[in-house]
N, C-alpha and C positions, 0 to 999 in steps of 0.2 A: 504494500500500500504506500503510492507517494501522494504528500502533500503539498503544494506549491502554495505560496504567500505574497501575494503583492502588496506594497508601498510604495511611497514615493515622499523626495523630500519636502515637494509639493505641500502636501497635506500639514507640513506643519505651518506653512505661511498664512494658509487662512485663520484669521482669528479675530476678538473683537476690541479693537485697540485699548479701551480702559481695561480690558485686562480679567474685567469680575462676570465674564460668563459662562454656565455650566460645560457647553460644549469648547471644549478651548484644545489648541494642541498637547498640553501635559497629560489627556485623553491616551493621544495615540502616542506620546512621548513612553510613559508608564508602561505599555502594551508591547514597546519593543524594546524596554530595557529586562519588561520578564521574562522575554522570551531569550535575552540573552542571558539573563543572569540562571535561567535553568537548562540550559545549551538547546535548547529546542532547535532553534536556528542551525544549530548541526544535520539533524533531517529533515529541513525542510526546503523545497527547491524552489528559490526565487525566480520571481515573476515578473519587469519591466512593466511597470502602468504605461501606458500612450493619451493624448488627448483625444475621446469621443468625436468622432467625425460630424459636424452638425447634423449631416442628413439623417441620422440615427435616432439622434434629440429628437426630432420633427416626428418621428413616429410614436412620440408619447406627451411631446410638447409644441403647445403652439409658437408660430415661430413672434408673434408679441410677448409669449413668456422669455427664448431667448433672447431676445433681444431685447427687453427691461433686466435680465440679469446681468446682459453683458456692458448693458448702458450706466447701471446702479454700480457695479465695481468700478467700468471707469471713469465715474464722475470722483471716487477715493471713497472710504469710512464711511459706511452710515448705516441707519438700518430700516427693512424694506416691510418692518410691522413691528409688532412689541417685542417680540423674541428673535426674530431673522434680522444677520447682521450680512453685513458685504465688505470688504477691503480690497484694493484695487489686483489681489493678486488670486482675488474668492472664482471669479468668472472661469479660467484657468483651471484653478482646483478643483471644481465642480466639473469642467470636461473632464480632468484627469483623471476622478472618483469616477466616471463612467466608463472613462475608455479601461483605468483598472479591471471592472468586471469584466469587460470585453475580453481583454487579455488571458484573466483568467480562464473564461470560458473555451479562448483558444485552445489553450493550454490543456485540459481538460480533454474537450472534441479529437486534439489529434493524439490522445494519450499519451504525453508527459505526463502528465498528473491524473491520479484518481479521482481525487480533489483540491480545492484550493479553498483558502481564506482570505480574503479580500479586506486588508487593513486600509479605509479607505474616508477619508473627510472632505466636505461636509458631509451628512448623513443625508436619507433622501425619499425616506418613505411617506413621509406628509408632502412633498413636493405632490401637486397637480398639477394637472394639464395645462394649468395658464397661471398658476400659483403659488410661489415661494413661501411656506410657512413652516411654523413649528423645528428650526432649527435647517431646514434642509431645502436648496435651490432649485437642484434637478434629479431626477429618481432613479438613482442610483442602478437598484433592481429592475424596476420596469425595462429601461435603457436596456440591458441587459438581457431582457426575455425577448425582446422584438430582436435583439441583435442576434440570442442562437438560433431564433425561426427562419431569421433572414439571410443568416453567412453562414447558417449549417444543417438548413431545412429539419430542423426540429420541429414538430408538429402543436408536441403538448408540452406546455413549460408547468412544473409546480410552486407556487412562491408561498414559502411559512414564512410567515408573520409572528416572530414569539419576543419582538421589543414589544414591551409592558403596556406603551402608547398605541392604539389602533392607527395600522397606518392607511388612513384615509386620501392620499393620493395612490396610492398604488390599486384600491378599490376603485378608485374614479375613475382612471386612465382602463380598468378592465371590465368594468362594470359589465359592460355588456360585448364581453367576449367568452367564446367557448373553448377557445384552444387556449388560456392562460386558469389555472383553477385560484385565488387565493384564498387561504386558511390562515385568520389571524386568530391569536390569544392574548389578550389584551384587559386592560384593569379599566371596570367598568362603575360610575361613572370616571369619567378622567380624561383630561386633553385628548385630542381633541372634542370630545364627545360625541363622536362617530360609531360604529359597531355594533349598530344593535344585532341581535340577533336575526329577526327580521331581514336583515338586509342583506338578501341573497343573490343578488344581480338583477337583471334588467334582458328583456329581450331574449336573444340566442344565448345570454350571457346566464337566463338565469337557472339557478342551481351548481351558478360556476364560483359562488362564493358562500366561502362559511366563517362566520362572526364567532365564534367565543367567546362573549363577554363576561369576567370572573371578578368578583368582591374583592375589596382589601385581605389581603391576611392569606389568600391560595399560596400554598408552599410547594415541596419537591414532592407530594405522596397523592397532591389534585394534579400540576401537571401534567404527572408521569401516569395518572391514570387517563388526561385527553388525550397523552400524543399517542398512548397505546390503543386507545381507543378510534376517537373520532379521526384524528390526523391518520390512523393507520386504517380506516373505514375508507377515508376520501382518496386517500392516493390508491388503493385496491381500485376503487372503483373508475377513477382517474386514469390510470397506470402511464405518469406523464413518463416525457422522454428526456428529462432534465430538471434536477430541484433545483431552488433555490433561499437562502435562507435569506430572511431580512432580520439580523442575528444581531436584537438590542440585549443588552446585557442591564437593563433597568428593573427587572423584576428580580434582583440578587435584595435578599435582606437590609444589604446594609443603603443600598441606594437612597440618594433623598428626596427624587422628585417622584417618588411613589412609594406603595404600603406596600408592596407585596415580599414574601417570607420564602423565595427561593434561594436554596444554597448553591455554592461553587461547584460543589457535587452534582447537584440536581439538575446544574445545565450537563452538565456532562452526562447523565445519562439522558436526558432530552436529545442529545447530538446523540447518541448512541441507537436511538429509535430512528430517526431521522438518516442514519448512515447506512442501517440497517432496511430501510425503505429502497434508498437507494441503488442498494444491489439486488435487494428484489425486483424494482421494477425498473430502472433506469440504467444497469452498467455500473452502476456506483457514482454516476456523474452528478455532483454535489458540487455545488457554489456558493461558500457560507459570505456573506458582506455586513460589516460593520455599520451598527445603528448606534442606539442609544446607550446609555452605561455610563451615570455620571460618577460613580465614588470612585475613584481612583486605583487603590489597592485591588477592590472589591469586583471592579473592572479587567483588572489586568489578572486576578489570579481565575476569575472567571471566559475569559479566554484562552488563558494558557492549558486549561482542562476542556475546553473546546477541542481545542488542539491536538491535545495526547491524544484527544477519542478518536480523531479525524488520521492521525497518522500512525496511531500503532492497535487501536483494539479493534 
């Protein structure tokens, strides 16, 4: 089993100049010094991010969305709502976080890797169609799911959704498609306040989405009973031809912008269901990409057991 990892130094330049916001580079600063300080980086095969070609963008964003993000970085600093920031080098960074998945997926498709982890900033799962919010400009994943259908005739893409926050752009942009299924798990109510259950898709699309929404205080013995469950019901049924994770790490105990009571354990055997899907129905071809995970330590040692599951169990 290889694991591939993309970064870039990119990702650290995006940030929000006074300095005092949750998502900041000491994020992904943190997450590459665990993974050195417990030699992970010795198995794992690096991956080159690239910038996201725009014509890619355009099949999940309108071209008024790019071009307000590209317009908002280069005017300098400022921010595009109460929580979404831009610095003149964010535009950039936010292709870069797309073409990162790309890369990965490359990587992946031609088998280098079984899998890969996609360390990658901004985050991008509330990004919409025409909408910068909730920390994240352009959609990381979605980008991502058009790009294997499109450069590697992938049919059915799966996107788990297990950042804590419902990620309501990636529902949007698939709302009403059939070849993309998403399944989020998500703390309910809570930013954005998206997810209801109810809200299954739209059109050809519907029954292409499943909501989870779960109370403060769900720990590692309620997730591990969805993803064994419902998550492993939907991809059965599904049987995509590539996952993809939108893999926040905000549902860990110690996080602060949420109540939820998951351990560093707990993701790890969550990746262990999820890796195990994989090689049932996809080849093993897994694309984990980095969302949410504000506490620091709580983040980085919550990924690094991501990891170990991804490259050795």
């Amino acid at each position: 089993m290889s694991t591939g990892f993309v970064t870039d130094p990119i990702y650290l330049l995006h940030r929000d100049e006074a300095g005092s916001h949750p998502e900041c580079p000491e994020r992904l600063r943190k997450i590459l010094d665990e993974i050195q300080k417990n030699k992970l980086s010795e198995d794992l095969i690096p991956i080159s991010a690239r910038k996201a070609e725009e014509a890619f963008l355009a099949r999940c964003h309108t071209s008024g969305h790019i071009d307000k993000i590209k317009e908002a970085a280069s005017r300098g600093s400022r921010y595009l709502d109460a929580d979404t920031f831009v610095n003149p080098v964010s535009f950039d960074a936010a292709l870069t976080a797309c073409g990162g998945v790309m890369a990965g997926i490359d990587n992946v498709m031609s088998g280098k890797c079984s899998n890969t982890f996609c360390a990658v900033r901004p985050p991008g799962h509330h990004a919409e169609s025409d909408r910068a919010m909730g920390f994240c400009l352009l959609n990381n994943v979605a980008v991502g799911a058009r790009y294997a259908q499109e450069a590697h005739g992938l049919k059915k893409i799966f996107i788990l959704d297990w950042d804590v926050h419902h990620g309501n752009g990636t529902q949007e942009i698939f709302y009403e498609d059939n070849s993309v299924f998403y399944f989020s798990i998500h703390q309910f109510p809570l930013y954005p306040g998206t997810g209801r259950k109810e809200e299954t898709g739209k059109g050809k699309g519907k029954g292409f989405t499943c909501n989870i929404p779960v109370p403060a205080g769900y720990g590692d013995k309620e997730y591990l009973y969805i993803f064994q469950n419902e998550v492993q019901a939907c991809m059965s049924s599904f049987r995509p031809d590539l996952i993809l994770i939108s893999a926040g790490f905000d549902a860990h105990s110690d996080d602060p912008l949420a109540q939820m009571d998951v351990s560093t354990e707990g993701f790890a055997d969550m990746t262990r269901v999820v890796k195990d899907s994989a090689t049932r129905y996809c080849h093993g071809r897994l694309i984990s990409v980095l969302e949410g995970g504000y506490h620091l330590t709580a983040l980085a040692d919550a990924v690094a057991a991501h990891l170990r599951v991804l490259m050795h169990d």
